[in-house]
C-alpha positions as CSV (number, residue, x, y, z in Angstrom):
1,X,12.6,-175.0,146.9
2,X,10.4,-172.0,148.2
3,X,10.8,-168.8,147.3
4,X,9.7,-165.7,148.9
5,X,8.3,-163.0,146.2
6,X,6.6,-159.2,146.5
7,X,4.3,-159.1,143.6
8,X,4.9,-156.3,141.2
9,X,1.3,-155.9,139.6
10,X,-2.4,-157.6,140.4
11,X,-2.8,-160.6,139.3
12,X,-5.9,-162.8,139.1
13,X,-5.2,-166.2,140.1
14,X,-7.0,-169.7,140.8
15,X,-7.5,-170.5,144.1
16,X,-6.7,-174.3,145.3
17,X,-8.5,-176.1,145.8
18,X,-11.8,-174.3,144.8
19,X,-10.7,-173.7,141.6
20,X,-12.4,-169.8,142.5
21,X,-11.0,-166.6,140.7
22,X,-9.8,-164.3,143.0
23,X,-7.2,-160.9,142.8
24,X,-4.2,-160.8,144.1
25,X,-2.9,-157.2,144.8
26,X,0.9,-155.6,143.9
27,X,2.9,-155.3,146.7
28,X,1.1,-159.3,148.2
29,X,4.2,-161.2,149.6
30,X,3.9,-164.9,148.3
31,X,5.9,-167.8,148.7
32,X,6.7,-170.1,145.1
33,X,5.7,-173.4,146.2
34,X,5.7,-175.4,143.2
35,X,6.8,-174.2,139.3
36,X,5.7,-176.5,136.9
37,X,4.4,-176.6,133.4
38,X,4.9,-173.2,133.3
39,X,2.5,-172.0,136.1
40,X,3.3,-171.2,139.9
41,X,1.7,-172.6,143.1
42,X,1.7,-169.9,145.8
43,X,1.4,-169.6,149.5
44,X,-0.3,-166.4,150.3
45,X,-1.7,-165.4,154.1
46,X,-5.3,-166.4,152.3
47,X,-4.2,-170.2,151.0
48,X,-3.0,-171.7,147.8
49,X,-3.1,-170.1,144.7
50,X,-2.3,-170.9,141.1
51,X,-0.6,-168.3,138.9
52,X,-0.7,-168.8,135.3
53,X,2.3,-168.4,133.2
54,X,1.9,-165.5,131.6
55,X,2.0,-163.4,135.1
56,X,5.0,-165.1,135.8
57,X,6.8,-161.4,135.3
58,X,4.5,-160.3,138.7
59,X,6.7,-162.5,140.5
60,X,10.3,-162.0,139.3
61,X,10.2,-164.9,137.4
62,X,11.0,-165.5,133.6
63,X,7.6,-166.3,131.6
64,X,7.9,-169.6,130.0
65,X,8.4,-170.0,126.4
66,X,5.1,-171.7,124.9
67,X,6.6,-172.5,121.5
68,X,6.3,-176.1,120.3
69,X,8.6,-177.3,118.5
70,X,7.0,-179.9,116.5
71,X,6.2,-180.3,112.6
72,X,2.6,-181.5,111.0
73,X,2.8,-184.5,109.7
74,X,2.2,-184.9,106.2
75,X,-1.8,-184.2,105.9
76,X,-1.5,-181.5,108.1
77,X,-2.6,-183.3,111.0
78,X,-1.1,-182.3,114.5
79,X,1.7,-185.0,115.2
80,X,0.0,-186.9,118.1
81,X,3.5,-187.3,120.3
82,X,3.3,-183.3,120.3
83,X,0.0,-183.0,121.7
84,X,1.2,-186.2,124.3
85,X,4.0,-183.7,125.3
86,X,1.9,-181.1,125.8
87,X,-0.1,-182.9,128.4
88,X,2.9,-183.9,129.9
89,X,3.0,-179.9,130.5
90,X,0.0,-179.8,132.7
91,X,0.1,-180.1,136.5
92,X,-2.5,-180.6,139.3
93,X,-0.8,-177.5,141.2
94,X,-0.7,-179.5,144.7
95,X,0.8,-182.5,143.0
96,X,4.4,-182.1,141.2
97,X,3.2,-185.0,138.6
98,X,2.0,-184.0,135.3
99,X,-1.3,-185.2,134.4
100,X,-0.3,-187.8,132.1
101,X,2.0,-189.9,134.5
102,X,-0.4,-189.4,137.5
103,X,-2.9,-191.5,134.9
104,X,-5.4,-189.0,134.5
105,X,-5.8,-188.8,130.9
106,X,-7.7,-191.9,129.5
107,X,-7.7,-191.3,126.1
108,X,-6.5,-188.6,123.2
109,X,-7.4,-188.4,119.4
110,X,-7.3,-186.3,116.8
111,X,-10.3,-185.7,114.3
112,X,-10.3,-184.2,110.8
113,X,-13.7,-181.8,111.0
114,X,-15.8,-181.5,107.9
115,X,-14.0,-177.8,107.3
116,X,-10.7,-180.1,107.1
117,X,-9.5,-178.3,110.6
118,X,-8.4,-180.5,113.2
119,X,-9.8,-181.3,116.6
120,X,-8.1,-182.5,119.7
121,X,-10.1,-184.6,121.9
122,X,-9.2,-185.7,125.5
123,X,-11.1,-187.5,127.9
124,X,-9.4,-187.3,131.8
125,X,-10.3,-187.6,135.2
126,X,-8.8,-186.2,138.1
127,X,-8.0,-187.9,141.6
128,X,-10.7,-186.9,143.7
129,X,-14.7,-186.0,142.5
130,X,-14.5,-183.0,144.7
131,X,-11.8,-181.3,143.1
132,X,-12.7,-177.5,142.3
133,X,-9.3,-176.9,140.1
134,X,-11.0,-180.0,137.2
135,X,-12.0,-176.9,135.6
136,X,-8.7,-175.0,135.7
137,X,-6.8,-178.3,134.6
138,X,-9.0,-178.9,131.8
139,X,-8.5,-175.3,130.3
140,X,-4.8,-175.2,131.0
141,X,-4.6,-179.1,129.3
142,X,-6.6,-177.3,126.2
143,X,-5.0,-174.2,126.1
144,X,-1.5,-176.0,125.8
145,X,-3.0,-178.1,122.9
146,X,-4.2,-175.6,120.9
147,X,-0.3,-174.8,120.9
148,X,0.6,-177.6,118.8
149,X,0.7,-177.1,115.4
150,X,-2.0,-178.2,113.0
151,X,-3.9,-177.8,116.1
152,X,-7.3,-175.9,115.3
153,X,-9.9,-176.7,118.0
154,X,-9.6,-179.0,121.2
155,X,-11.9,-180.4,123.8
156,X,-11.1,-181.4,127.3
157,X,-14.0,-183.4,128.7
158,X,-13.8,-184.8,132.4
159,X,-15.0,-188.0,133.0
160,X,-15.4,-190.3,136.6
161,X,-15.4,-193.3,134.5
162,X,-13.5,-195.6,135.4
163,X,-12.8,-194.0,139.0
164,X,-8.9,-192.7,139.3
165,X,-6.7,-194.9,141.4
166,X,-3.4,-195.1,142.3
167,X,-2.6,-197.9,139.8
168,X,-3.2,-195.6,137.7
169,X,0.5,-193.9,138.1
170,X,3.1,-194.4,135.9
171,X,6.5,-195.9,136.9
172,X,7.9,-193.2,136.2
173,X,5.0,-190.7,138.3
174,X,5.4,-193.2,141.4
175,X,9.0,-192.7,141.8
176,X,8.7,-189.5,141.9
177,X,6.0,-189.3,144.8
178,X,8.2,-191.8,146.7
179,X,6.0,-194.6,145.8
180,X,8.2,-197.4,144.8
């Protein structure tokens, strides 16, 4: 499903797969590759970009809602199947498997600080060491955790140990890239 777009405004965007910065001007034609977790791959006559959600108006599209719908649970704590969902949110833009199902996270916890806040920790990887977007994953993994409520601090740290693999996928993750 591509779609052709003019953008309305400048945006800055992520390139793939450097993970670079870089502008994109008003009046740029693009095509919508890929929408998922709330961000947008696009095809522009420079390469592969990745549009966050929040500029999602500079392509005609609706911006998603970020709201989580998920209670505390009784000491205040983040519920942990919130912050699992959450991850489920998060893309590598050039693959249309969310982070979790492609088997790139490795672990999650939450920890009660000293101040009685609570910290999200994830440790993930990513398919390949090269990959210049680990950085734009990571942020887009923490800022969709500091979403969840009860949520007051969270670290995304990547981590090449063990080495990703395609064993790694879920069931579910394979059938959708025609694996099984």
């Amino acid at each position: 499903m591509t779609k052709e777009r003019t953008l309305s405004r400048d945006v800055t965007a992520t390139q793939i797969p450097s993970g670079d910065k870089a502008p994109l001007t008003a009046g740029s034609k693009v095509m919508i590759h890929q929408t998922l977790g709330g961000s947008f791959t696009v095809q522009t006559d420079f390469g592969l970009f990745r549009i966050d959600a929040k500029d999602g108006d500079a392509l005609g599209e609706q911006v998603a809602d970020t709201t989580v719908k998920a209670a505390t649970l009784a000491d205040g704590a983040p519920d942990p199947a919130a912050v699992w969902d959450q991850l489920r949110m998060v893309f590598d833009p050039e693959i249309p498997v969310n982070i979790v199902d492609l088997g790139l996270v490795y672990s999650m916890d939450v920890e009660k600080k000293d101040d009685g806040a609570f910290k999200v920790n994830v440790a993930m990887t990513l398919t390949a060491p090269g990959c210049g977007m680990g950085p734009a994953i990571a942020e887009d993994a923490k800022s969709k955790i500091l979403l969840v409520p009860g949520v007051g601090d969270a670290d995304v740290r990547i981590t090449w140990d063990p080495p990703w693999n395609q064993s790694m996928i879920s069931e579910e993750g394979k059938m959708k890239l025609g694996l099984i």
